[in-house]
Structure formats: C-alpha cells, structure tokens
C-alpha positions in Angstrom: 7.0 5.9 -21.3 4.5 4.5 -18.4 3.3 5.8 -15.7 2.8 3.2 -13.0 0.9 3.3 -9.5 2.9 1.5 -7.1 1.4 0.4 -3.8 2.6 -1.1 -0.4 1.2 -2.4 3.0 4.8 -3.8 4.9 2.9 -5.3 8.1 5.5 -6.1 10.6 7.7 -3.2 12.5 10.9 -2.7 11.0 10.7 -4.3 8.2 12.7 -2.3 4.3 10.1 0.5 4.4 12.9 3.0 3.7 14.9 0.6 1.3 11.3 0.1 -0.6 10.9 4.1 -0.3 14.3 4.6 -1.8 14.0 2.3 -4.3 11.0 3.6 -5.6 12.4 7.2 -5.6 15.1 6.0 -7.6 13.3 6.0 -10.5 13.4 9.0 -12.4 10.1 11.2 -12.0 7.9 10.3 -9.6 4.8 11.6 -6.7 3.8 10.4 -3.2 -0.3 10.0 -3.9 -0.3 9.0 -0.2 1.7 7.2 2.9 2.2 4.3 0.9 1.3 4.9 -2.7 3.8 6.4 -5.1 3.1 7.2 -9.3 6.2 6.5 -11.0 7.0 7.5 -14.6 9.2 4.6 -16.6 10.3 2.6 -19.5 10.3 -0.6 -17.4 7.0 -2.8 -17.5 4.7 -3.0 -14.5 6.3 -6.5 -14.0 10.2 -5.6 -14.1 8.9 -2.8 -11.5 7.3 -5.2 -9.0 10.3 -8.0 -9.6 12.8 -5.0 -8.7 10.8 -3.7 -5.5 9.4 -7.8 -4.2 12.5 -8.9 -2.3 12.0 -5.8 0.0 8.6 -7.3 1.2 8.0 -10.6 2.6 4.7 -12.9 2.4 2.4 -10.7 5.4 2.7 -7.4 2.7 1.1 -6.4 -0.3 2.5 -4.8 -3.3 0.7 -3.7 -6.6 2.2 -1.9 -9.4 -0.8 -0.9 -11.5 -0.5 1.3 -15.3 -2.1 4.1 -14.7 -3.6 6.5 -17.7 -6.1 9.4 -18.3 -8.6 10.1 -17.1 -7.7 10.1 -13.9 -9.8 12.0 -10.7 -8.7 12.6 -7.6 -8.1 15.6 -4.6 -5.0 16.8 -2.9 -1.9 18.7 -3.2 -1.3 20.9 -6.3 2.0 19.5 -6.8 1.0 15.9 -7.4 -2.1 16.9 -9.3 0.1 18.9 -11.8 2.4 15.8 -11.9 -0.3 13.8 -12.8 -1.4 15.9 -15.6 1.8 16.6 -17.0 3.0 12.8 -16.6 -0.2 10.3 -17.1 -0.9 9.0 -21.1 -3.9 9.4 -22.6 
C-alpha cells in the first residue's frame, strides 16, 4: 500500500474546496500535514489519485499527488508525526 502526499492551491473564492477536502478524506487512512496538504495511505497509483481529485480544480489551481517514503523529516503535531511513522514505507 502507498502512501501519497496530496497537494492543492484552488485560487478563486468558492470554488470545490470542501468537495476536494471530502474526497480526499474518503480514502481510508489519512493526515492533514497542513491547510492544503493531506498524506493519504492507498492501493490506487499516484495517477488514479490525481484523475479522481482533477475535475474538482480548474486551470488557475495546482494539484500534486507525490509518493511519499522514509525517511521523512518534518515538525508538528504528535498525531500526524505518529501517522507518518506508522504509515510511510521504507
């Protein structure tokens, strides 16, 4: 199973932002590493991920869905720090 980093930027107000957020907590284990960046643990590819989440963006946002592995460093909440040990690959 993968874990993958997805990232957003939606640049115009009131655009999916909480149709993209529930998507992406739809999968089955995932942390919020910030406002827009989510780690998401999956059997789909990075490229079924972003074909799922692209039709909830339009051409002025971004959106990157990146594997992510150990090692990994970073700071912030326990909680996601545990996540990330318990859930990244080697």
């Amino acid at each position: 199973m993968a874990v993958l980093l997805v990232t957003y930027d939606l640049n115009k107000p009131g655009q999916k932002h909480l149709e993209l957020l529930k998507k992406i907590k739809d999968f089955s284990s995932w942390a919020c590493l910030s406002e827009s960046s989510y780690a998401i643990k999956t059997n789909a590819s990075a490229s079924e991920v972003f074909d799922a989440l692209r039709h909830y963006i339009d051409d002025s946002d971004t959106l990157y869905v990146i594997n992510l592995k150990k090692p990994y460093s970073g700071f912030g909440p326990k909680d996601v720090n545990d996540w990330l040990d318990n859930n990244l690959p080697s």
